[in-house]
VOROPA-400818 format. One line per 8 residues: number of its first residue (from 1); their letters; for each residue x, z, y of N, C-alpha, C. Coordinates in steps of 0.001 Angstrom, whole numbers. Layout:
BEGIN
NUM> A> X:Z:Y:X:Z:Y:X:Z:Y  ...
//
This chain:
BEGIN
1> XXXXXXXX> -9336:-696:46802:-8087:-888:46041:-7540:469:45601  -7128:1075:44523:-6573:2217:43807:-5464:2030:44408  -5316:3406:44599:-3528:4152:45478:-3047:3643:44265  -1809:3148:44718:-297:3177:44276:680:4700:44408  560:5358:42938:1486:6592:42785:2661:6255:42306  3582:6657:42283:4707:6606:42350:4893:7670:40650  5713:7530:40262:5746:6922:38189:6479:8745:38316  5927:9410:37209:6279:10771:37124:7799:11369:36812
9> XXXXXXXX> 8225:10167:36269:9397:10540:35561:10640:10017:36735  10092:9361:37958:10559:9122:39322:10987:10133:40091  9857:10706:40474:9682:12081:40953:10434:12764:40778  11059:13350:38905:11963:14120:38681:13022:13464:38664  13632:12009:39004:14816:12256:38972:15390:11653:37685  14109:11544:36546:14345:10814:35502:14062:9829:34798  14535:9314:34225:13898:7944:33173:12869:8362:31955  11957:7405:31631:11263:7481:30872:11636:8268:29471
17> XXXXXXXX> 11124:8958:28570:11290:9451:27624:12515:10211:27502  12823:11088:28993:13495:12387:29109:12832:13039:28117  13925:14393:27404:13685:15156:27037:13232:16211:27707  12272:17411:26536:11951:18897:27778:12989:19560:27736  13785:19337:27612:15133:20287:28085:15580:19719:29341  15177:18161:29470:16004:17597:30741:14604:17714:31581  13700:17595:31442:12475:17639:32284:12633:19343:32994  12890:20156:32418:13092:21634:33051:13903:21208:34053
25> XXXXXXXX> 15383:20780:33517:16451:21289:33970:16156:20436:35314  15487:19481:35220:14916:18365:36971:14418:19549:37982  13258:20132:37262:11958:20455:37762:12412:22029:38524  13440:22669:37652:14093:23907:38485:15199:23440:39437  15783:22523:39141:16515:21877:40541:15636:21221:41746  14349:21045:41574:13844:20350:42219:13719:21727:43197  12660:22334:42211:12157:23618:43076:12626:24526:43860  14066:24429:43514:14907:25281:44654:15270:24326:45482
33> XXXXXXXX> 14935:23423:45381:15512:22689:47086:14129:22393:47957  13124:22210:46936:11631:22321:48127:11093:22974:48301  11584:24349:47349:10383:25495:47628:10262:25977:49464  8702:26172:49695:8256:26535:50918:8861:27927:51281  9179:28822:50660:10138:30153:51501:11338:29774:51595  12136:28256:50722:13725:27632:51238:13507:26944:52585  12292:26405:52793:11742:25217:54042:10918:25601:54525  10845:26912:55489:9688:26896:56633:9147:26273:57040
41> XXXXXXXX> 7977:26252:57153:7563:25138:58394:7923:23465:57994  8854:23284:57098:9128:21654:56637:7669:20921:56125  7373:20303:56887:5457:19706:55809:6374:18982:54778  7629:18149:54761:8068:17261:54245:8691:17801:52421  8869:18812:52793:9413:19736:51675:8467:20286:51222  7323:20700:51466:5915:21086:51294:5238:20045:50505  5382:19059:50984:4469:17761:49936:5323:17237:49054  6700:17557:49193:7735:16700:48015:7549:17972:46764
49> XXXXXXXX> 7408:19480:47029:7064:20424:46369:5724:20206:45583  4354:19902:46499:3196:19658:45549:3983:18627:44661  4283:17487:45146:4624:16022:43626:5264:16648:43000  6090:17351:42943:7319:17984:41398:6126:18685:40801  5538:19654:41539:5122:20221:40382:3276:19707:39658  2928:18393:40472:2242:17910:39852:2479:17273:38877  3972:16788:39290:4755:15798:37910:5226:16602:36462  5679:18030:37134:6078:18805:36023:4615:19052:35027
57> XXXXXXXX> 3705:19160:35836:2310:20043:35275:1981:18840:33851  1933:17599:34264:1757:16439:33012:2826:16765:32379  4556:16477:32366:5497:15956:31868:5766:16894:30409  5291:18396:31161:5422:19806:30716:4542:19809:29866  3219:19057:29521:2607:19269:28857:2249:18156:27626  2813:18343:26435:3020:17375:25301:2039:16685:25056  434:16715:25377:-604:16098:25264:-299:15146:26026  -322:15630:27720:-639:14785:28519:790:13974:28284
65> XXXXXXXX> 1951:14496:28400:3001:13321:28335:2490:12333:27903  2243:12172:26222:1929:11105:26001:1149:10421:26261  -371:10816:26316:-761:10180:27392:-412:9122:28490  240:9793:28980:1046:9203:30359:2073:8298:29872  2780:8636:28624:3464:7817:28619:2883:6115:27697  2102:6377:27309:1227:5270:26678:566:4568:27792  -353:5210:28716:-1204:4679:29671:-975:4710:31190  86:5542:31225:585:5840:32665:-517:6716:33520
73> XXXXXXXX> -933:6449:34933:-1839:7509:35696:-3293:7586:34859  -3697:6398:34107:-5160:6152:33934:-4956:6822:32720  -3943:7306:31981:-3937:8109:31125:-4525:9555:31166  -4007:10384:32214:-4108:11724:32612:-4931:11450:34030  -5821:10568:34322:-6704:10497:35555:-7754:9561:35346  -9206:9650:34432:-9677:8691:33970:-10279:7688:35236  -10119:8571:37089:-11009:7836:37762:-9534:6812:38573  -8644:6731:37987:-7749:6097:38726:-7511:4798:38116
81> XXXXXXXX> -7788:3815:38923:-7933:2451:38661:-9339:2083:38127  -10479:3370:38496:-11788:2802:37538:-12538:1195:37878  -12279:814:38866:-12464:-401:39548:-11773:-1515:38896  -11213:-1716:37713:-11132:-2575:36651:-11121:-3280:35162  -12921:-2680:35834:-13837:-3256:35267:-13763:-3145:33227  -14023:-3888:33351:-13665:-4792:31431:-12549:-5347:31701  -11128:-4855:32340:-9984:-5449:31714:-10336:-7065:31759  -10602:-7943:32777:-10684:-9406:32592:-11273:-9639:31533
89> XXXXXXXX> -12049:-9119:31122:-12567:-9982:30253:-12277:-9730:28528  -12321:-8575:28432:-12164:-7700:27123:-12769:-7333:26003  -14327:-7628:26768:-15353:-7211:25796:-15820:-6266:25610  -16081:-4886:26925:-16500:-4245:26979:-15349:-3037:26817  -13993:-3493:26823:-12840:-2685:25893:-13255:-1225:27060  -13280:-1402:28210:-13297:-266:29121:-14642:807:28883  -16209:113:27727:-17212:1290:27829:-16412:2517:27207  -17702:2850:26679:-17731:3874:25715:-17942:3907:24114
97> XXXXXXXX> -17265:2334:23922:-17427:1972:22641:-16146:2796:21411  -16314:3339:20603:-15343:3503:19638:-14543:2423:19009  -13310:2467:19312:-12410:1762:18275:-11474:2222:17514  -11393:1697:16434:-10678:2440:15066:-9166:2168:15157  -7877:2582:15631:-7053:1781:15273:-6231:1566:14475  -6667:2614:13546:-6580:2235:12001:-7220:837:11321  -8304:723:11564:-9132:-404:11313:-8300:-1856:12388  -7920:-1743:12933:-7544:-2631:13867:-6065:-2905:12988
105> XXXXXXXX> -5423:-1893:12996:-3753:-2992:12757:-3794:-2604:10996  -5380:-2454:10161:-5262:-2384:9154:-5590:-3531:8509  -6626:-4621:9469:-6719:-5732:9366:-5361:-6768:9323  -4219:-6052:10051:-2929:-7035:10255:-2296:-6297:9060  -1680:-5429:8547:-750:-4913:8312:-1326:-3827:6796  -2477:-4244:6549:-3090:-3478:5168:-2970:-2055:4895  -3585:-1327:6344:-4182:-114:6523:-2784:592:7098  -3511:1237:8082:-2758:2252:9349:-2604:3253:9276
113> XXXXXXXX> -2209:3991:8554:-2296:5245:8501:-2673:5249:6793  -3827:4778:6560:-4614:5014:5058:-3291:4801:3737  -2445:3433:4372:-1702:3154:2811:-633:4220:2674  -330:4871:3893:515:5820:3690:247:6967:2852  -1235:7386:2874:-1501:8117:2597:-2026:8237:1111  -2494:7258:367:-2349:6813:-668:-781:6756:-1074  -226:6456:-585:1109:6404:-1197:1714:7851:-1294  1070:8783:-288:1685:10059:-684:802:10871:-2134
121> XXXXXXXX> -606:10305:-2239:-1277:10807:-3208:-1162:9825:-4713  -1072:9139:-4232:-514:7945:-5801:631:8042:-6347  1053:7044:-7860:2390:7427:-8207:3751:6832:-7243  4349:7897:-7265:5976:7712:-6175:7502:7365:-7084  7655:5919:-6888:8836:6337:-8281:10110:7054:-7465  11020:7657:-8711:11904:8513:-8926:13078:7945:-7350  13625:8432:-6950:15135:8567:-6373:16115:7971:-7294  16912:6222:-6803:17747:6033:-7245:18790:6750:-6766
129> XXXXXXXX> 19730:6586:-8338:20898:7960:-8065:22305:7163:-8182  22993:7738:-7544:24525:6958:-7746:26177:7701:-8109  26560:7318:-9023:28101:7971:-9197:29322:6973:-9155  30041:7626:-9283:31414:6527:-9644:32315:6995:-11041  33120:6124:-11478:33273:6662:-13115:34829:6020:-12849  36086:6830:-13661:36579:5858:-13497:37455:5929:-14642  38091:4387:-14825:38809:4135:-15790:40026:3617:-15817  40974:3768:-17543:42222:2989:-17786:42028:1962:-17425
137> XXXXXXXX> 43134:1172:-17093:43457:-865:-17618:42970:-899:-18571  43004:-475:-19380:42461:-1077:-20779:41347:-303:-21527  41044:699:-20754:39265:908:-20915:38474:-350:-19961  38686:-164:-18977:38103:-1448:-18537:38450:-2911:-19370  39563:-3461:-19943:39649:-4606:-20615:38943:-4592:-21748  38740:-3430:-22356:38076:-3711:-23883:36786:-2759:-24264  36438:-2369:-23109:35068:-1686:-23060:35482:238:-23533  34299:870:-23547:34386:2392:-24197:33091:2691:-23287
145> XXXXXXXX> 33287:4188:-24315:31754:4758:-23950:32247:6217:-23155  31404:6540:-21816:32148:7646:-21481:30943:8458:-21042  30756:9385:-20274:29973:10207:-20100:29686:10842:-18564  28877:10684:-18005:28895:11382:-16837:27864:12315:-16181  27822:13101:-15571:27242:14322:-14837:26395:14190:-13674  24984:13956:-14185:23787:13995:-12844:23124:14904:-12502  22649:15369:-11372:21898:16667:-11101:20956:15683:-10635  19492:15535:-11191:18617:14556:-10763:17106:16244:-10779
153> XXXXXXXX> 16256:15045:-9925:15025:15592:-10222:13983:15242:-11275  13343:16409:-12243:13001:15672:-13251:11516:16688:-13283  10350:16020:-14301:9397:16283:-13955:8995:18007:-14664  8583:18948:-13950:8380:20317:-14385:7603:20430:-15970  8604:21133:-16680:7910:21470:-17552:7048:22838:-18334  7094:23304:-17022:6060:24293:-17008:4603:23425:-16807  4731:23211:-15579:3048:22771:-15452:2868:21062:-15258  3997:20117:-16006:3222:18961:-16478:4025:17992:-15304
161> XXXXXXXX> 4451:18698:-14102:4536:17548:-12902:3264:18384:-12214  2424:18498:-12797:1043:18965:-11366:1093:19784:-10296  2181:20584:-10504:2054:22131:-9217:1410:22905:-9462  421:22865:-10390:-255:23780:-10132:-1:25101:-11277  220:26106:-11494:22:26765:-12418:-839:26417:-13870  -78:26580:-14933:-492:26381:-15857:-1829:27547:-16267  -2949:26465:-16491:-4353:26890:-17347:-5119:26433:-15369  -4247:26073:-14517:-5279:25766:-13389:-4751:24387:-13153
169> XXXXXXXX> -5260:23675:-11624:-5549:22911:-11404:-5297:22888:-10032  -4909:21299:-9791:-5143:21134:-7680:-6317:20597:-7873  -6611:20914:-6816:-8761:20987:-6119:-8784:19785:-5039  -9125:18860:-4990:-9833:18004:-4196:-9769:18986:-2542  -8828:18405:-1344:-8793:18348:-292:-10035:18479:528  -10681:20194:1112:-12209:20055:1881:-12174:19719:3007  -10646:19553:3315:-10762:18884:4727:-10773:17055:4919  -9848:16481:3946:-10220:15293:4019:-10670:15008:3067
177> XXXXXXXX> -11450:15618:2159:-12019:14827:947:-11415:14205:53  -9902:14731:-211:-9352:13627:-1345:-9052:12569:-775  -8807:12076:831:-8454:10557:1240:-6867:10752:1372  -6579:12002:1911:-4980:12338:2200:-5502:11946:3898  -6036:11690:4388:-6378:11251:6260:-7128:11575:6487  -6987:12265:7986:-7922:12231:8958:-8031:11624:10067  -9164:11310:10554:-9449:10535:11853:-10105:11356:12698  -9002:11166:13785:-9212:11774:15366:-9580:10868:16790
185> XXXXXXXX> -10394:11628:17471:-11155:10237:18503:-10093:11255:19522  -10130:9827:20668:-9564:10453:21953:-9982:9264:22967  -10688:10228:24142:-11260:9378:25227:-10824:9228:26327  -10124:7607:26553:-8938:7242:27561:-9579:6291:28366  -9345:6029:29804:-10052:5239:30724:-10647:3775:29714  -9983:3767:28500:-10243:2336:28061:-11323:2502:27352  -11459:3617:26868:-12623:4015:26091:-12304:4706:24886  -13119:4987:24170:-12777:6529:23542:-12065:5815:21828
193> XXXXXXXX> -10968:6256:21626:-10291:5418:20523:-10292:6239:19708  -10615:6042:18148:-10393:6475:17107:-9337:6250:16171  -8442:7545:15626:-7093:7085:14701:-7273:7364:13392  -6768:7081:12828:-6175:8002:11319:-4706:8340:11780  -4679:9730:10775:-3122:9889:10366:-3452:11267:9070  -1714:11316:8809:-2023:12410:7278:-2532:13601:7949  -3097:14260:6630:-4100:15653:7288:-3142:16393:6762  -2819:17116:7596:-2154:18851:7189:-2685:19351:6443
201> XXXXXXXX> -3344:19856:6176:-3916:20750:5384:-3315:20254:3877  -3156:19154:3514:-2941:19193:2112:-1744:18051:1961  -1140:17947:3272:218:16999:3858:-305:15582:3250  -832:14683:3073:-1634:13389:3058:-1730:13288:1486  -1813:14511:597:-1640:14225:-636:-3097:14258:-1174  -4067:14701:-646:-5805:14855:-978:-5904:15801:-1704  -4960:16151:-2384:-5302:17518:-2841:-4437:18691:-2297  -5091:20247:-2839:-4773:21218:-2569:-3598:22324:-3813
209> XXXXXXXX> -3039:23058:-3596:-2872:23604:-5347:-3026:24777:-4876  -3877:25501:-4980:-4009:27266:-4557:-3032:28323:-4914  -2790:28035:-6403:-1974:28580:-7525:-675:27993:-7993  403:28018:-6965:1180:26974:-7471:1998:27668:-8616  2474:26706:-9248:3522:26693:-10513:5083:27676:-10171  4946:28916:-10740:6240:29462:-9998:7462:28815:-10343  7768:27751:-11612:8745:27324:-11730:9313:26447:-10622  8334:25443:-10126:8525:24434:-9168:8246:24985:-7702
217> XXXXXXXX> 7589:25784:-7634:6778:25713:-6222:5862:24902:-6171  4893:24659:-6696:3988:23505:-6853:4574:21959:-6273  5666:21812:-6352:6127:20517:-6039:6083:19302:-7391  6164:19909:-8616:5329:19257:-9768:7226:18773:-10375  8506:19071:-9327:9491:18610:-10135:10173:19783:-9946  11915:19659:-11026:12819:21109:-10904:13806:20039:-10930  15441:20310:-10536:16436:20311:-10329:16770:20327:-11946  17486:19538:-12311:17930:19672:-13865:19816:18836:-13449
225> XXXXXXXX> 20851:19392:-14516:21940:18777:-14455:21704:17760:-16187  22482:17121:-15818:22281:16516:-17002:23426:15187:-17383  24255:15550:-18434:24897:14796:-19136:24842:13208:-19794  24954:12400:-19538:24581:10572:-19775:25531:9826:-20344  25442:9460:-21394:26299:8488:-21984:25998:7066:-21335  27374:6555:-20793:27548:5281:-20071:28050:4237:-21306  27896:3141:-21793:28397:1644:-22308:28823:1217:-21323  30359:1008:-21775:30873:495:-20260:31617:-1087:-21078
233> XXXXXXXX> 31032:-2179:-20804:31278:-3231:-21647:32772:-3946:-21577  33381:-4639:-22301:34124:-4830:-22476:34633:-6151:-21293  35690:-5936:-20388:35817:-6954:-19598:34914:-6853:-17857  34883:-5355:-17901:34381:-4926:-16202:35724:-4685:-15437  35584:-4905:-14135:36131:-5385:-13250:36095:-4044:-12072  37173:-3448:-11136:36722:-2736:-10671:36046:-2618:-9715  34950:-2177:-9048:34026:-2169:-8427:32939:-2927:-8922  32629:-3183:-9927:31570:-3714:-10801:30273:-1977:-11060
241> XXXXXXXX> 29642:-2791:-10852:28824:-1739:-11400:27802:-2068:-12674  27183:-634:-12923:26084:-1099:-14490:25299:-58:-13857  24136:-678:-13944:22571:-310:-13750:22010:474:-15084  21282:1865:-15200:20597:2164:-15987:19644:2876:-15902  18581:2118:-16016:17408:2168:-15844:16408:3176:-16279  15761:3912:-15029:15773:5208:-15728:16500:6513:-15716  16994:6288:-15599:18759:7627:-15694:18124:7955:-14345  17395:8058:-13178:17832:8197:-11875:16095:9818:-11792
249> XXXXXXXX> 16609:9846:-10691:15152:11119:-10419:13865:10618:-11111  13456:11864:-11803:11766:11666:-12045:11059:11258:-10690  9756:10302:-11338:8952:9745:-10269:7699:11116:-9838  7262:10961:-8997:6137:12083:-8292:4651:11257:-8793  3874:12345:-8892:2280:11943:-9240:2578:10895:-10414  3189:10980:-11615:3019:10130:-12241:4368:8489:-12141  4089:8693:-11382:5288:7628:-11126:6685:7257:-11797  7182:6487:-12117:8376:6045:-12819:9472:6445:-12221
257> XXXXXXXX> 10593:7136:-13004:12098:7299:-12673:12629:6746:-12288  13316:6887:-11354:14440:5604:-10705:15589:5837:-11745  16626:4629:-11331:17833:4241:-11705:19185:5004:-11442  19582:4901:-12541:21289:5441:-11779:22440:4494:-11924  23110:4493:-10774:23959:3168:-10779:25298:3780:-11210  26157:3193:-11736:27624:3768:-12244:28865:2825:-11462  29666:2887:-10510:30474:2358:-10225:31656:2423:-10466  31995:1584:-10777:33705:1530:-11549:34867:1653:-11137
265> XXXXXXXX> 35461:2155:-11221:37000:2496:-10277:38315:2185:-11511  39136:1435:-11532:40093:1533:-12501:41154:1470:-11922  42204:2624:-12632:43081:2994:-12246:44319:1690:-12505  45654:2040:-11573:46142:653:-11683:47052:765:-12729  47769:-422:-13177:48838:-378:-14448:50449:-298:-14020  50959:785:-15148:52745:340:-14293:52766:-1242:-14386  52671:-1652:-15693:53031:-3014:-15916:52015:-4414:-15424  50786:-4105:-15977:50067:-5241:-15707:49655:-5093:-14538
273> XXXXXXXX> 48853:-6647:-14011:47692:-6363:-13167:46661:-7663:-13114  45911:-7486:-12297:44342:-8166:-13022:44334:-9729:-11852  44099:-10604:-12576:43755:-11766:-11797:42839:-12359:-12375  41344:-12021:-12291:39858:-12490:-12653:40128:-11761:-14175  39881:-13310:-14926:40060:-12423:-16612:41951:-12636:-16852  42616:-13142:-16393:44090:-12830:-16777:44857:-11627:-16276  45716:-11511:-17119:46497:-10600:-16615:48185:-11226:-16302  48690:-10491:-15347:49593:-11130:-14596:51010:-9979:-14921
281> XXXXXXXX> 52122:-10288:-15631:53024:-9499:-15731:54547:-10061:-15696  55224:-9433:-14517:56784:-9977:-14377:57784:-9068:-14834  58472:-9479:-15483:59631:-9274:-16771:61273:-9537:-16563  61795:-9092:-16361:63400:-8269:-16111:64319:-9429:-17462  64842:-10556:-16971:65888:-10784:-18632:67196:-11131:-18054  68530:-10654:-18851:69518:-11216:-18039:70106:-12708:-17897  71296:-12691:-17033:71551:-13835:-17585:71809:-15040:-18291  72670:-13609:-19057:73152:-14363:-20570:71273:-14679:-21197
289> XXXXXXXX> 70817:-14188:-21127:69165:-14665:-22052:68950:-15687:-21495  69073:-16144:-20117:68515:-17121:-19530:69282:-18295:-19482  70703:-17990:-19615:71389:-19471:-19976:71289:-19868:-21374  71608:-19146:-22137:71691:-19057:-23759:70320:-19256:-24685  68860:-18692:-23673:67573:-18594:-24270:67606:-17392:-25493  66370:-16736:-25570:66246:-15852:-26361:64870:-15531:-26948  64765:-14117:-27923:63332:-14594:-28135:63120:-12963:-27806  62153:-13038:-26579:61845:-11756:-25803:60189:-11386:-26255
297> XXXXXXXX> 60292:-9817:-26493:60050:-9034:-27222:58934:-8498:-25943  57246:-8960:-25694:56462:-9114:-24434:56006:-8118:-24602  55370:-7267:-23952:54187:-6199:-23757:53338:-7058:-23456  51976:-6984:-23799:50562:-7362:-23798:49760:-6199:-24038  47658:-6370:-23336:47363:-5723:-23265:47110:-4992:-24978  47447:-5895:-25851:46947:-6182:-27281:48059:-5446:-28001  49286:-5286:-27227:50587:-4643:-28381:51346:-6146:-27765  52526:-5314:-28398:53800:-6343:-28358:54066:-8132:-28816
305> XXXXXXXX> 54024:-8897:-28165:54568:-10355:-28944:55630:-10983:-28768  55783:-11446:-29956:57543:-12244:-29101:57331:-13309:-28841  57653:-13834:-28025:58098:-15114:-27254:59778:-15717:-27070  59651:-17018:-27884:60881:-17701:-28086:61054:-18433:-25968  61998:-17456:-25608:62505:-18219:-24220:63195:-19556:-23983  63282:-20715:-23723:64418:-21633:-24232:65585:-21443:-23151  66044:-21798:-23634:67343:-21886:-22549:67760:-22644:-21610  68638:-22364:-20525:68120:-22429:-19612:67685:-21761:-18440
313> XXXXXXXX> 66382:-20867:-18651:65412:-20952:-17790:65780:-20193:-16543  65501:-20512:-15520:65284:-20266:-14332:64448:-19136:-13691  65025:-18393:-12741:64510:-17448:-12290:62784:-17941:-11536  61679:-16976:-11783:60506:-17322:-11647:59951:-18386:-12229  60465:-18944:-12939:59708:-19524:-14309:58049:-18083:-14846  57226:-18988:-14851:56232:-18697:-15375:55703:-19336:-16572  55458:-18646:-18019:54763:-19124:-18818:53766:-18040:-19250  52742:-18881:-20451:51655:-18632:-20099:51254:-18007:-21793
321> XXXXXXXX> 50648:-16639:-22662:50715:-16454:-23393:48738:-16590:-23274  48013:-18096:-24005:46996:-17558:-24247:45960:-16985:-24861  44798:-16444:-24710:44175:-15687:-24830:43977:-14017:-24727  45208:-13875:-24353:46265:-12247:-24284:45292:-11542:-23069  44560:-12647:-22427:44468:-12006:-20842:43003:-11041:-21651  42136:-10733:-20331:41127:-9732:-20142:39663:-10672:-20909  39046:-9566:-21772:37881:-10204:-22637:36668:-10818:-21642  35870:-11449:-21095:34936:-12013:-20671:33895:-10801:-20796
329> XXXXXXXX> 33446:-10562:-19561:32256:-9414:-19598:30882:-9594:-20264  30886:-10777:-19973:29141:-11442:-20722:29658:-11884:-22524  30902:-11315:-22786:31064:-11860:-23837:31673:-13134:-24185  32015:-13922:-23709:32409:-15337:-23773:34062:-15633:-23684  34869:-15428:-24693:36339:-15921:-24231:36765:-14697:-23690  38078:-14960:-23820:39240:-14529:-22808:40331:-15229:-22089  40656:-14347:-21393:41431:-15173:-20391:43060:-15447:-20671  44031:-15346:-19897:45371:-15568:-20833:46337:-14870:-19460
337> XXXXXXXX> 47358:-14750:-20904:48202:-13472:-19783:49417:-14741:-19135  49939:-14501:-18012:50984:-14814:-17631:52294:-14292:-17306  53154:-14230:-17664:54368:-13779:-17957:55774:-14424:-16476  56255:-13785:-15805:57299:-14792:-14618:58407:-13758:-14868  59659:-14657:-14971:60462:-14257:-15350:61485:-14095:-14123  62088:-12906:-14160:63147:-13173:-13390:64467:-12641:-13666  65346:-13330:-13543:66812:-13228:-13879:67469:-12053:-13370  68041:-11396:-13733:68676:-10166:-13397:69832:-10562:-13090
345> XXXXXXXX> 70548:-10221:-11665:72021:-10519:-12003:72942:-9158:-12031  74058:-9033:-12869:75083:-8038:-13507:75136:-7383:-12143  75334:-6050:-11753:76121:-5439:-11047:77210:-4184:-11614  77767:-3881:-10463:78724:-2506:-11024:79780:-3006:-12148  80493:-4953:-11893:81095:-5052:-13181:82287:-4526:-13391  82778:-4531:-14192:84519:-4218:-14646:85755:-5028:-14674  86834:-4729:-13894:87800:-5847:-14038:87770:-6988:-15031  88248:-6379:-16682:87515:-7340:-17215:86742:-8676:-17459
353> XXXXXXXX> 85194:-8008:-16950:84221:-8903:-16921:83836:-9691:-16084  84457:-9513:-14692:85224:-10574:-13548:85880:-11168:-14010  86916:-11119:-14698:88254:-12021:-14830:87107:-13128:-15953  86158:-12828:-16969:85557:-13400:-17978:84488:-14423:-17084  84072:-13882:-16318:83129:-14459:-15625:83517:-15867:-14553  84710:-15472:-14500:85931:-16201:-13300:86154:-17384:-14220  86658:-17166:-15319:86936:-18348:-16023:85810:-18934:-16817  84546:-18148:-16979:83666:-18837:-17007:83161:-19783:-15759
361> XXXXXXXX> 82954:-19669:-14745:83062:-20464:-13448:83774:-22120:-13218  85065:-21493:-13651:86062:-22542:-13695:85958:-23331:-14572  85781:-23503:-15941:85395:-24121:-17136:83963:-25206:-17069  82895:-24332:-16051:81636:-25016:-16141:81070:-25919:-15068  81230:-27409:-15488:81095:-28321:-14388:79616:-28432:-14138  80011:-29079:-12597:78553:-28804:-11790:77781:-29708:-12543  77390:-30080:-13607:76219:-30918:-14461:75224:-29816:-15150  76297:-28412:-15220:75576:-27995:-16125:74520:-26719:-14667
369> XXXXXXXX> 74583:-27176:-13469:73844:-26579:-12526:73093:-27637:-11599  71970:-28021:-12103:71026:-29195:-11564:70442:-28866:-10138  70176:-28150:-9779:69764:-27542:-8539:70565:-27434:-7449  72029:-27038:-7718:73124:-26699:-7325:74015:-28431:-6992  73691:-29344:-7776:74452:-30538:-7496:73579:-31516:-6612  72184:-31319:-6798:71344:-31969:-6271:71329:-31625:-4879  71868:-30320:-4456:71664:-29773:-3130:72902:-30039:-2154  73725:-30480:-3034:75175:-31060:-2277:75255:-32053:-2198
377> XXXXXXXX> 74783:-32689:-2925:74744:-34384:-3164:73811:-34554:-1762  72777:-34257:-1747:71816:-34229:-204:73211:-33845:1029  73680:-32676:713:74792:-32095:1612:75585:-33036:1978  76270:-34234:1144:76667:-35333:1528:76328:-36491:2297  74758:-36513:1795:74374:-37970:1698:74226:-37463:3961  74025:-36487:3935:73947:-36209:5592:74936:-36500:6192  76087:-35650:5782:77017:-35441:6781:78300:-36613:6354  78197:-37344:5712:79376:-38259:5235:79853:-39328:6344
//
């Protein structure tokens, strides 16, 4: 039966996937409390001393960590646990057979390592880009064209997008051959496994550029600012956005530009304000207009209209002026403005216009206040 060791990251004191800053800071606390010139003669401090620093000797060392931390002891000890066998029944998983495991989760997942690497050597589209723009009430109600400021990446026009210096060329990768990957074997109690991943040498792109492009750095793009006329349609909404396609970073190896998105911000109105496509506006009239009726003189987003008030009307009365409201973004109709009125009453009056008001009072029987008779008449019908 294989010894039972006790888990490395135990030893120090720590949990799995400590850092090496915290793996030190264990391993020098450890050592001053077991070192053999702190503990004479202690065997007990003597053997707790060998485990730290057998534990440090893996933990300390970035190969074996992982290792260890993938496979545990049979990772960094190929004869520990060799007594099982083929894994129940595995299929030999424990010889000395090669397995790809690129090939393995490329069968699930359409290449391990490889599509990445194609994707770093194939076309890459552009970096979508994003701003915010912002506008009047009534740039947003009736559309305008405005302009805005991108610093995007765009493709070098010194050497084409390629990197490479103009009148040369990037050269086919001699370390991976133009795949952008390499495959590395490593031999673990399970048996000796083969990977892919990107090759350095030419960062998974398959090629090389010897001579790069001094404009770019052989990166094949430059930093450009650049000025864009926005169509901002008639009847956007704020926080609406418009997509334009294209406008956004040049694509790499060929690849298509991304997008730049424009988001809308509109500033608010003294007077109006926005309810879908209407617009919503409350209006100051005095009394005398509201008993007598008048014909009030509206702000709209369109210019001024008059509106015959009848008389009468009542404080928060709402009417409705349509088509006045906000144009339909897809084009279709508009919406209609609404107008609520509210009655102003006189302050700061003058002897006078008390004494006028007084005998106006007195003169005007409760018929000509419907609200006011209806609410006493109830007042009666209770308490009588």
């Amino acid at each position: 039966m294989a010894e039972e060791r006790r888990d490395l990251y135990e030893v120090l004191g720590l949990k799995k996937g400590a850092s090496d800053e915290d793996i030190k800071k264990a391993y020098r606390k450890l050592a001053k409390q077991y070192h053999p010139d702190l503990n004479p003669g202690d065997k007990t401090a003597e053997q707790k001393m060998k485990e730290v620093n057998a534990a440090y000797e893996v933990l300390s060392d970035k190969e074996k960590k992982a290792r260890y931390d993938q496979f545990g002891h049979a990772g960094i000890d190929p004869s520990y646990n060799a007594g099982a066998g083929d894994f129940g029944g595995f299929g030999g998983f424990g010889g000395a057979e090669d397995f790809d495991l690129g090939d393995i989760f490329g069968s699930f997942f359409g290449g391990f390592g490889g599509g990445a690497a194609q994707r770093r050597s194939g076309p890459q589209r552009g970096e979508t880009l994003r701003v915010n723009i912002q506008l009047t009430f009534e740039e947003a109600a009736f559309g305008c064209e405005k302009k805005v400021n991108v610093t995007r990446n765009e493709s070098c026009p010194d050497c084409g997008g390629s990197g490479a210096k103009k009148g040369t060329s990037a050269e086919t990768c001699s370390v991976c051959h133009g795949t952008g990957q390499v495959k590395t074997t490593q031999r673990t109690p399970f048996g000796v496994f083969a990977s892919s991943g990107p090759c350095q040498n030419c960062r998974g792109t398959g090629k090389v550029i010897k001579t790069p492009c001094g404009s770019c750095g052989g990166s094949g793009r430059v930093r450009k600012s650049r000025t864009i006329e926005v169509k901002i349609p008639a009847g956007i909404d704020d926080g609406q956005t418009i997509s334009l396609r294209g406008e956004g970073s040049g694509g790499a190896n060929g690849g298509p530009a991304g997008d730049l998105y424009v988001t809308v911000r509109v500033k608010e109105h003294k007077l109006f304000r926005r309810d879908g496509q209407d617009v919503l506006l409350e209006m100051p009239v005095s009394f005398v207009q509201a008993a007598l009726g008048a014909v009030l003189t509206v702000p709209t987003i369109d210019g001024k209209v008059q509106y015959t008030m009848p008389e009468g009307t009542q404080t928060g009365t709402v009417f409705r002026l349509r088509g006045s409201g906000i144009p339909n973004v897809n084009g279709r109709g508009r919406g209609d403005q609404y107008v609520k009125v509210n009655v102003e009453i006189p302050k700061n009056l003058s002897r006078e216009q008390k004494d006028i008001l007084q005998k106006f009072e007195e003169c005007t029987g409760e018929n000509c206040y419907e609200s006011k008779k209806s609410f006493f008449d109830k007042v009666k019908d209770i308490f009588k």
